[in-house]
Backbone as CSV, one residue per row, in Angstrom:
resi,resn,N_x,N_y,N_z,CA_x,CA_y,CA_z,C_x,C_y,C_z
1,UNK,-13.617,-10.953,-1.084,-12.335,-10.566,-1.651,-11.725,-11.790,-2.318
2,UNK,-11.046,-11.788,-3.190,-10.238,-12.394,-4.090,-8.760,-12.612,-4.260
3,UNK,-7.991,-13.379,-3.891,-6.733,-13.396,-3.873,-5.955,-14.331,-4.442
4,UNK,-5.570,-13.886,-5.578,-5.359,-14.460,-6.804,-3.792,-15.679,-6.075
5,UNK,-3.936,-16.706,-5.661,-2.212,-17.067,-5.025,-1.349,-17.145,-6.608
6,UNK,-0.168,-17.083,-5.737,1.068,-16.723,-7.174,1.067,-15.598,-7.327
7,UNK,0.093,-15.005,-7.644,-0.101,-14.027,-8.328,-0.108,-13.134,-7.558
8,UNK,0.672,-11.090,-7.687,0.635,-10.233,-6.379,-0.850,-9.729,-7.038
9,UNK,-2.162,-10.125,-6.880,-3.104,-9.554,-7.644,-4.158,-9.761,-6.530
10,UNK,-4.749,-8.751,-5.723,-6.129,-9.040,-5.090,-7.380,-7.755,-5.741
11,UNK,-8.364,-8.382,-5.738,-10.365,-8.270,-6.000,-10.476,-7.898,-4.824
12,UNK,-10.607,-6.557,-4.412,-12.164,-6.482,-3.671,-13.161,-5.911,-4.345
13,UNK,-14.444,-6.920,-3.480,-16.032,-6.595,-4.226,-16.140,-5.050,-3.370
14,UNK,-16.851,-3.875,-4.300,-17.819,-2.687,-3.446,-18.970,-2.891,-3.446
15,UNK,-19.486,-4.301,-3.302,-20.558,-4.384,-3.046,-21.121,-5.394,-3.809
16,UNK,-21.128,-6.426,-3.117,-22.579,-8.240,-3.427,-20.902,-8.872,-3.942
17,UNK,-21.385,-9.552,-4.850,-19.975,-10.851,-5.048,-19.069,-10.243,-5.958
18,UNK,-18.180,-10.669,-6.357,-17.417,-10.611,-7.592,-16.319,-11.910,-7.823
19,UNK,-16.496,-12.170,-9.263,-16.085,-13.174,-9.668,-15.095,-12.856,-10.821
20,UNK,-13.709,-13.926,-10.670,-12.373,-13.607,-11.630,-12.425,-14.893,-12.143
21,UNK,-11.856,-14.985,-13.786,-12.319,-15.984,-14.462,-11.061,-15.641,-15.457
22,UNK,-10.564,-16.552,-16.446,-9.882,-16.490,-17.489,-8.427,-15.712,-17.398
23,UNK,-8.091,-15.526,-16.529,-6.698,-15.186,-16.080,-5.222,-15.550,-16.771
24,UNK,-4.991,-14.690,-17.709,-3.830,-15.403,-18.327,-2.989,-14.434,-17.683
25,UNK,-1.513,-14.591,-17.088,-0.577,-13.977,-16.899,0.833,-13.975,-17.503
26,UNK,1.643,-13.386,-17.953,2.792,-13.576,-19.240,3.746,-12.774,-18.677
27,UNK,5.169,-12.518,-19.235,6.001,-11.814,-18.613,5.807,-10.237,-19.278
28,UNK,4.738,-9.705,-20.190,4.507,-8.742,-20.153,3.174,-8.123,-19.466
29,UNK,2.673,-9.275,-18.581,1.009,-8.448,-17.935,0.341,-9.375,-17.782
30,UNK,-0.937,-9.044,-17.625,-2.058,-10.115,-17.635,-3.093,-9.489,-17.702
31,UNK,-4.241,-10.302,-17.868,-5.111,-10.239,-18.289,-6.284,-10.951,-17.991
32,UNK,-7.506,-10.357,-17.414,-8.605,-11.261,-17.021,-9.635,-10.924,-16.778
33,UNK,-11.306,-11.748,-17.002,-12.394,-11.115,-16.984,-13.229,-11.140,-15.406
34,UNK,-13.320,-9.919,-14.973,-13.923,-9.664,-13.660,-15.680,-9.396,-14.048
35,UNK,-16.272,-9.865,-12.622,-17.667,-9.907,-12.855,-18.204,-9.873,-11.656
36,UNK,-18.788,-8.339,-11.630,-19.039,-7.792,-10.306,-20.079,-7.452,-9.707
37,UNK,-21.106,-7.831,-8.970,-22.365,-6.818,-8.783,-22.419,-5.574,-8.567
38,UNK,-21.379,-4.851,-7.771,-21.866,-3.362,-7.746,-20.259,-2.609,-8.045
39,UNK,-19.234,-3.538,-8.819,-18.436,-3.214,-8.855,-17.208,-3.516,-8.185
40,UNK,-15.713,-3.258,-8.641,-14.330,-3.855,-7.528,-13.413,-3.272,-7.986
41,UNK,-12.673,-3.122,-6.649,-11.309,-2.511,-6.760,-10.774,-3.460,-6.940
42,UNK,-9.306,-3.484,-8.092,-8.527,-4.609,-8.452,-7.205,-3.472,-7.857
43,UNK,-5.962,-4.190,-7.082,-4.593,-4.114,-7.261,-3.471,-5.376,-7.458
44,UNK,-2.752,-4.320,-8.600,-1.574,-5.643,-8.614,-0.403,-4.696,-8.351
45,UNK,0.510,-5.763,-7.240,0.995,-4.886,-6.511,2.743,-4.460,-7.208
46,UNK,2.696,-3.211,-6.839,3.907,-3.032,-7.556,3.470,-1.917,-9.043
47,UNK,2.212,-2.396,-9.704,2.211,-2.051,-11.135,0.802,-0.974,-11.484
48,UNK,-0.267,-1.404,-10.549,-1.780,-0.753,-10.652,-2.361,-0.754,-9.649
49,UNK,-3.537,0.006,-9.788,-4.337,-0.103,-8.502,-5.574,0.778,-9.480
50,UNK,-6.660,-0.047,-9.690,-7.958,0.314,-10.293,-9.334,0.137,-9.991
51,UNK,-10.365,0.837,-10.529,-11.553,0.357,-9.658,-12.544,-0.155,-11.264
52,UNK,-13.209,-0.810,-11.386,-14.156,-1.239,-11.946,-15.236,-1.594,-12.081
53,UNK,-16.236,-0.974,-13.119,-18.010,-0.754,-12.815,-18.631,-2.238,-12.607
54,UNK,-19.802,-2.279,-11.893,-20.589,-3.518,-12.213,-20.412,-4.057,-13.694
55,UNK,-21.382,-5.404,-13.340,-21.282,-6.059,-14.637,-19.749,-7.316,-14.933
56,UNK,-19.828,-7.439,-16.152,-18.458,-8.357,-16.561,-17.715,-7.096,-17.433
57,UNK,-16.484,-7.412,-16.646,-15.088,-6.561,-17.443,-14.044,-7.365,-18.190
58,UNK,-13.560,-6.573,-18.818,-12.219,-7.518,-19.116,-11.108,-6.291,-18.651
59,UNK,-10.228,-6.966,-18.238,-9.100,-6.069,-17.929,-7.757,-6.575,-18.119
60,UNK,-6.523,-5.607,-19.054,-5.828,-5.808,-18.987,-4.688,-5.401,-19.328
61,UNK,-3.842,-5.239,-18.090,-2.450,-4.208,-17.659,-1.250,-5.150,-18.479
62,UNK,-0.816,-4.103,-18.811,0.286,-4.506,-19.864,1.300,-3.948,-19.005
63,UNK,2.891,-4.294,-18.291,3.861,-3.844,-18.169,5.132,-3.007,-18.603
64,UNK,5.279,-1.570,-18.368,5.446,-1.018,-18.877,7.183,-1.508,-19.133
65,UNK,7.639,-1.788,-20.939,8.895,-2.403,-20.988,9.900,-1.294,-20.771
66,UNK,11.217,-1.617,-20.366,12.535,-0.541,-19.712,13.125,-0.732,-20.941
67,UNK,14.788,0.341,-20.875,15.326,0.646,-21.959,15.979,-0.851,-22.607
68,UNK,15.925,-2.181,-22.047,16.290,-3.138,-22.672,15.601,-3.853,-23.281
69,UNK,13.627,-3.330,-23.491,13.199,-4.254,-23.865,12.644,-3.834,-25.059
């Protein structure tokens, strides 16, 4: 498992390793490439909760802006 500190963002692997790399985070989201052997559930808490296939992913949750933005 993966636990991004700072960040409310944890990786779990479904299976062999998984690796988080290139992580940019901004005040509208973030963004970063996961790389998984049999695949991982990503949550960030508060905003998502997703699962993702083997292989290298890129992923990235954009925050949804309110009526002031």
């Amino acid at each position: 498992m993966v636990v991004l500190e700072r960040l409310p963002i944890t990786v779990t692997p479904m299976g062999g390793e998984v690796t988080v790399s290139n992580v940019r985070f901004g005040e509208h989201g973030v963004a970063m490439t996961v790389a998984s052997e049999g695949g991982a559930a990503i949550a960030i808490e508060g905003v998502a909760e997703m699962q993702v296939g083997p292989g290298e992913q890129q992923i990235r949750v954009q925050q949804a802006q309110g009526e002031n933005g």
